[in-house]
N, C-alpha and C positions, 0 to 999 in steps of 0.2 A: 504493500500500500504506500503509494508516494506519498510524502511528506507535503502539507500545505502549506502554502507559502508565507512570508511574515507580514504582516500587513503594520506599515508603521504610520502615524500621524505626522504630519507638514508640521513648519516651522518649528523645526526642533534644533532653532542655531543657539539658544541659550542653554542648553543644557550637553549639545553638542559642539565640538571646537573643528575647525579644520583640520582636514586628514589626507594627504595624497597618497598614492600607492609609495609603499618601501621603495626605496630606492638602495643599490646596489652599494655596498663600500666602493667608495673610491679609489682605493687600489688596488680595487679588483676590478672594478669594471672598466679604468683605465689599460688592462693586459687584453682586452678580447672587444670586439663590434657590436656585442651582443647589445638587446636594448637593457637602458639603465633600472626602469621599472619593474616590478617583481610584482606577481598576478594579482590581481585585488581580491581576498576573499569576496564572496555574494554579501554577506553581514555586513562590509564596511563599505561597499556601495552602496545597500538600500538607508545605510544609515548618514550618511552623506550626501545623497539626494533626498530624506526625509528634511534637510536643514533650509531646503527652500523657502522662500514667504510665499510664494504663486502669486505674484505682485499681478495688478488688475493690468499695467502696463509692464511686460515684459523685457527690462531694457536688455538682458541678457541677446531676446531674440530679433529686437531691434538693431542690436549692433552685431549680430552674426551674418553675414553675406549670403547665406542662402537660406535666411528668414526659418533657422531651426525652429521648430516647434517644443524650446529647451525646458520649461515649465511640466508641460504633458508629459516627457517621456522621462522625468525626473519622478514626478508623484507616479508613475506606473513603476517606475524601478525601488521605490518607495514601498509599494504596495506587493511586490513579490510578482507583476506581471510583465518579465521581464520579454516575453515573445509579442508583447501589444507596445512596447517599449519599442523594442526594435523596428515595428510594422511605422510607428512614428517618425522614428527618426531617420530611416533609409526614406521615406515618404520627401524628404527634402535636398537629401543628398545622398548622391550617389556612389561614395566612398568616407564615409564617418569611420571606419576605425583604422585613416590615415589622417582625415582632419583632427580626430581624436589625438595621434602622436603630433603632429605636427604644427598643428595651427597653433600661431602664439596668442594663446585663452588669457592671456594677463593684459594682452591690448585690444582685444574683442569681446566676446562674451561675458568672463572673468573680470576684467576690467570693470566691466559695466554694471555688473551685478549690484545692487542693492546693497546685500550685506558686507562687500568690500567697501560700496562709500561710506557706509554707517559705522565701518573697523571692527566690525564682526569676523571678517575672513569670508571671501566669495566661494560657494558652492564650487567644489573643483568638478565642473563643466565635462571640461574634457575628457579625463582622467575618467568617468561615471557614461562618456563617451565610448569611449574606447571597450572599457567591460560590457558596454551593451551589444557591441556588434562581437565583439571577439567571442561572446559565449553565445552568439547566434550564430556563427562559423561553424563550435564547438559542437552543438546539438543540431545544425543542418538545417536552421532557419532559411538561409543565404540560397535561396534559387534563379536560375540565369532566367532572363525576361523571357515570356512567352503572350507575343501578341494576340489579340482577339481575333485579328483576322489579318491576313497578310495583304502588303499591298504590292504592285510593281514599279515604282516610282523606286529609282534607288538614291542614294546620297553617299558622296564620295568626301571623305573626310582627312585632310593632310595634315598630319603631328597627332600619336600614338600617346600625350601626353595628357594631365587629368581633366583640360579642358574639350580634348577629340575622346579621348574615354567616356565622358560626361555625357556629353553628345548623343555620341552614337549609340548610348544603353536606351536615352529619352526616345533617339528615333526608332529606335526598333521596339518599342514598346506598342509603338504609333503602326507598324507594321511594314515601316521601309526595311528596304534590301540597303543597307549599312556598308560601307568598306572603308576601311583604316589605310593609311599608305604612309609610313612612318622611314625617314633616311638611315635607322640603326636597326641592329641587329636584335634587339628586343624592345617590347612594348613597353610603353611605363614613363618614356620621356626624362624628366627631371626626378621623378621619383625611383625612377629604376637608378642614375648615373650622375647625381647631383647630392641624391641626399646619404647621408652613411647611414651604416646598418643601426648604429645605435640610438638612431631617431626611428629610424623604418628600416623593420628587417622584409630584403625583397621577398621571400616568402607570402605577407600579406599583399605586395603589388601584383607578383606574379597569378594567387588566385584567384584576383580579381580581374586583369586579362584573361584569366582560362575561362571565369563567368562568360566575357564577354563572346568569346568563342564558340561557348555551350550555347550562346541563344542566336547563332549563327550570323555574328558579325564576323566578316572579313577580313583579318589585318594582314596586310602586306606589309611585312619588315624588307630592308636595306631597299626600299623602293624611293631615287630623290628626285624629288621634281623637277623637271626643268633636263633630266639627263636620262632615269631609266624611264619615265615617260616624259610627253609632255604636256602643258599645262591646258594644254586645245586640246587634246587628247581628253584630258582629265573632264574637260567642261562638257566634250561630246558621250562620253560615256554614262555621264551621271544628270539628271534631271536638276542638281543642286548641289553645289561644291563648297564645304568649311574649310577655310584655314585657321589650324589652330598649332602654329608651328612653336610658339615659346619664342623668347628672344634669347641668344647664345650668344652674341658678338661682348664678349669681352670688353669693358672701359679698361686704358691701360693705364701709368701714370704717364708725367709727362716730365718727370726730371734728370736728370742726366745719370746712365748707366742704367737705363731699362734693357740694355740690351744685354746685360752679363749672362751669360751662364749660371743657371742657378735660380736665374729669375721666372716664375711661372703664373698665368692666370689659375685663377682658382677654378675654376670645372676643368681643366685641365689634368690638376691636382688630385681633383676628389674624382671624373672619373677612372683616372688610372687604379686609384684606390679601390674605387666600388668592381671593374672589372677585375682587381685582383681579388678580391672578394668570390664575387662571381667562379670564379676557375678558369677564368682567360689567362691567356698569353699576354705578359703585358711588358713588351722589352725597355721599354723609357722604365717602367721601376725596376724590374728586376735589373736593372746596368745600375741604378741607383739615385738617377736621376730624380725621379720622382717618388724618392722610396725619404724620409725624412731619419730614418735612423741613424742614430748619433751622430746629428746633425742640431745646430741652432738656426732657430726656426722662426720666421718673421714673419707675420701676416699685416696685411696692412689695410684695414678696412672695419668698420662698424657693424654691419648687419649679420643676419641669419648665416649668411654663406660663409662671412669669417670665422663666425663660432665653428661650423661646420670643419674650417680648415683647421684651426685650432686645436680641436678636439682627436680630430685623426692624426697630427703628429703627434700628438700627447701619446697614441692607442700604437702607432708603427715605433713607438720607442728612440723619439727625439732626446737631443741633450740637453733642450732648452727651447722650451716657447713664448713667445712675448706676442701681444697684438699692440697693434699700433694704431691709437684713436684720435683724429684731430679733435671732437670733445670731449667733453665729460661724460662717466657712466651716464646721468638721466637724461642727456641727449640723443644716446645710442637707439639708432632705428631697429637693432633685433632685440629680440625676448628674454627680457631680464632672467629669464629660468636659464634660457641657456648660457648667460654671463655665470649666473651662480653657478654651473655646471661646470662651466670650463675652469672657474677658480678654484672650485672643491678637487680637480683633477690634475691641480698644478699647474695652469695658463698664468701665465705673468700679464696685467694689462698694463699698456702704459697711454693712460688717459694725457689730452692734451698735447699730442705731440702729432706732428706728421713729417713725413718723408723729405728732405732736403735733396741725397743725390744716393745711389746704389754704389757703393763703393765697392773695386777689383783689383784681381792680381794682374802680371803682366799677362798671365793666359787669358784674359777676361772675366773669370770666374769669381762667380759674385763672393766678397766677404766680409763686408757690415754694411749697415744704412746708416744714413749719416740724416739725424733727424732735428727739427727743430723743436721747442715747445710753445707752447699756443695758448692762447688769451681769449675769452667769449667778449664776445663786444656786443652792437645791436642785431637785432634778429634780422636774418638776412630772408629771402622771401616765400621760402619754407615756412616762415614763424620760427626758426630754430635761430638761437643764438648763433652769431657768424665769429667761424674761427678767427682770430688776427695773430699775426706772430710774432714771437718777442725778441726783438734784435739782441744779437750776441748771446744764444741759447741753443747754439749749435751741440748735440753729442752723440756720441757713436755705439751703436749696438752692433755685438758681432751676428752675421749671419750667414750660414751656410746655403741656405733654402730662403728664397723670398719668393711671399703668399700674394696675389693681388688682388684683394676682393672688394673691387667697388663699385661691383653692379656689374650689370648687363645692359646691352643697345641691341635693337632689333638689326637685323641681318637685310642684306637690298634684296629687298625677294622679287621684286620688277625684275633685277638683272637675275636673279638664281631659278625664276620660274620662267626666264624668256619673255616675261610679259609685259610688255611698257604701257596697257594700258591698266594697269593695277596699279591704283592711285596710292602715295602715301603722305603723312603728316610733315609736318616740319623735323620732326622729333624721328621720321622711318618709320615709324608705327604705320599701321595699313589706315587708309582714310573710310569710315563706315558714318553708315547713318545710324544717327545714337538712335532711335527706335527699333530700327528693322535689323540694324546688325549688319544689312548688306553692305559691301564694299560697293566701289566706281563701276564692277563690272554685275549685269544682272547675271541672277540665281549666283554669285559667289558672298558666300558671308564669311565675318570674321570673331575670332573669341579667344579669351584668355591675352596673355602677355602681350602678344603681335600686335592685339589693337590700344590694350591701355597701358603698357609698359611693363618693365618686371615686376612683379605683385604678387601675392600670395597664392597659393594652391587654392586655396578654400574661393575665391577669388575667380580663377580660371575655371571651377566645376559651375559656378554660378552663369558666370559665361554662356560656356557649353549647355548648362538646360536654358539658357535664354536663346543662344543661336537655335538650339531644335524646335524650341517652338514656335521662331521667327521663321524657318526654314518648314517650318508646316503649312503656318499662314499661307506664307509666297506658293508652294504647291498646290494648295486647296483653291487658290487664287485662281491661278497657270489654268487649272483646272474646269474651274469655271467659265474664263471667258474662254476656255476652248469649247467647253458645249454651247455656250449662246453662238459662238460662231458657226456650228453646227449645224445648230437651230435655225439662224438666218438664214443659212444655205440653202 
């Protein structure tokens, strides 16, 4: 006779305190990829979403990007029905137990909560995230999409990442014939070769491409546009074409001795890492290059992606990691969690300083940065205080390995897909209509990164169920005035 379930009472944040899953020692989970969190019993979830208020205005679900329904599937995990839980929260997104690891819930959701402005401590969101879906995995909740009725109208969809992932689940739900055509060798985009394992182990990216698989979408791996097909190709084969490629071009710096040896972008970095992960061949690390061991180790960048590099030399067995921030911690654009992570793991930060010049030997190889430190003055047009620099504050950090993590720029996909009438922004970003999502060229839309910049995951899934629906519309449209013209005839 199964056990019934607990059924606990809301608002239980005064007698409850905040609680996140265990986390790993730090020098332990400093030697391995593995993720930091340790599984949340069932008891310290339902007692942790019991701490909700069910505020009448939701700002949790106000400031989450694809309008979770975080209240509802909190009081059902609350209440021990964690399978009406789950139906909830996939109900808005299409991969919650990677926004669950990923998405930084201290400037979204978390952030916004109630009980964090009041100094109670915010419901850990994600954290109650993540156990929802991961034990719908466990017990076989998790079924690939099976549409009402199929349709012929197919939709051809470019970048395998979670905003064409997003996509393509929304439109075959709808009963389009779906296809992926992604330039790499596996699905997964950024999540597969951007992020490390010990944020996201590919294991959960992977079975969610095999979903996508099971409800017979399409994905064409090492297919890039513009060379194994082409982009006229692509528009005559499919009734409606997404791009949803991510942006990968590299910002580099701009100081003297970018060019040593030693110096490397950061996806660069972390995908060699994640395919040695993988069981790839990966000769840049395996030579050493890109291998950070017993190496001092410089990164140079504030966001999410530096933590990311950070973190990995800490895990490949560097001699010394240092990040290089021209602000202050609470200026810093990524996720104070992952600051606290990279500190408890031995990241040295050095706030307020930026890069002067890469300093090398006679063979060019890179071996310290030669940095300045830095003064916040007025807010420059971010709203963020603007760096200024302090004359005669020159000093030198040694460095074996320099990180460059300062963002991303979209790639000319005019010139990479052959297509010069694919309009872009000032910025390279694709030119779309904020409504409809379509770009300059009819039936082509656009979603995620390519059209608003690099941004969050959580972000680009939102995208991708907006391009599908837009990408409905415009069909059901096509459609119609194709029968009135029928009609007329």
């Amino acid at each position: 006779m199964s056990k019934a379930p607990t059924k606990r009472n809301m608002l239980q944040f005064l007698s409850l305190e905040q609680a996140m899953p265990a986390k790993r020692a730090a020098d332990t989970r400093r030697k391995d990829f593995g993720e930091i969190y340790e599984k949340w019993p069932e008891a310290d979830a339902g007692d942790q979403s019991s701490r909700c208020e069910q505020c009448g205005i939701p700002f949790c679900q106000v400031h989450c990007p694809v309008q979770n329904n975080i209240p509802d599937w909190l009081k059902l995990v609350a209440e021990g029905r964690l399978e009406e839980a789950y139906a909830v929260s996939s109900a808005t997104n299409n991969m919650p137990e990677v926004c669950g690891r990923i998405c930084p819930q201290d400037r979204l959701c978390e952030g916004s909560c109630v009980l964090e402005q009041s100094k109670h401590g915010a419901v850990t969101i994600g954290a109650v995230e993540k156990y929802i879906t991961d034990t719908a995995w466990e017990r076989g909740w998790v079924k690939p999409v099976t549409p009402e009725q199929e349709r012929k109208e197919s939709v051809g969809i470019v970048g395998a990442g979670p905003g064409g992932m997003a996509a393509a689940e929304e439109l075959r739900k709808l009963g389009y014939q779906v296809e992926v055509y992604d330039r790499y060798d596996r699905a997964g985009g950024l999540l597969i070769y951007g992020i490390p394992n010990f944020k996201l182990e590919k294991t959960v990216v992977e079975r969610r491409v095999k979903l996508l698989e099971m409800a017979k979408i399409k994905i064409h791996r090492n297919v890039e546009v513009g060379k194994t097909i082409s982009f006229a190709d692509l528009r005559r084969k499919h009734d409606a074409v997404l791009i949803a490629t991510g942006v990968y071009k590299a910002r580099a710096m701009s100081c003297p001795g970018v060019g040593a040896a030693g110096v490397f972008p950061a996806m660069t970095y972390l995908t060699a890492s994640n395919r040695k992960d993988l069981g790839d061949k990966v000769p840049a690390f395996d030579s050493g290059a890109l291998n950070a061991a017993g190496k001092n180790v410089v990164v140079i960048g504030g966001g999410d992606t530096a933590m990311d590099c950070v973190r990995t030399a800490i895990r490949q067995g560097a001699k010394s990691v240092k990040c290089l921030y021209r602000r202050d911690r609470e200026n810093m654009p990524g996720s104070q969690r992952e600051v606290t992570n990279a500190i408890e793991e031995g990241v040295e930060f050095l706030w307020l300083s930026a890069p002067e010049a890469i300093l090398h030997d006679a063979n060019n190889t890179a071996t310290g940065v030669r940095a300045l430190r830095m003064r916040l003055g007025t807010p420059d047009a971010s709203g963020r205080a603007k760096p200024e620099e302090i004359e005669g504050s020159q000093f030198v950090i040694p460095a074996d390995l320099v990180i460059e993590a300062l963002g991303y720029d979209p790639e000319d996909l005019p010139a990479m897909f052959g297509e010069p009438g694919l309009g872009i922004t000032r910025w390279g970003t694709l030119k779309t209509d904020f409504r409809s999502l379509m770009t300059t060229m009819d039936g082509v839309f656009g979603a995620g990164d390519i059209v608003r910049g690099a941004s969050l995951v959580v972000w680009a899934i939102r995208d991708g169920r907006d391009a599908a629906a837009n990408i409905h519309s415009y069909i059901e449209a096509a459609q119609t005035a194709d029968a009135r013209l029928r009609k007329a005839s």
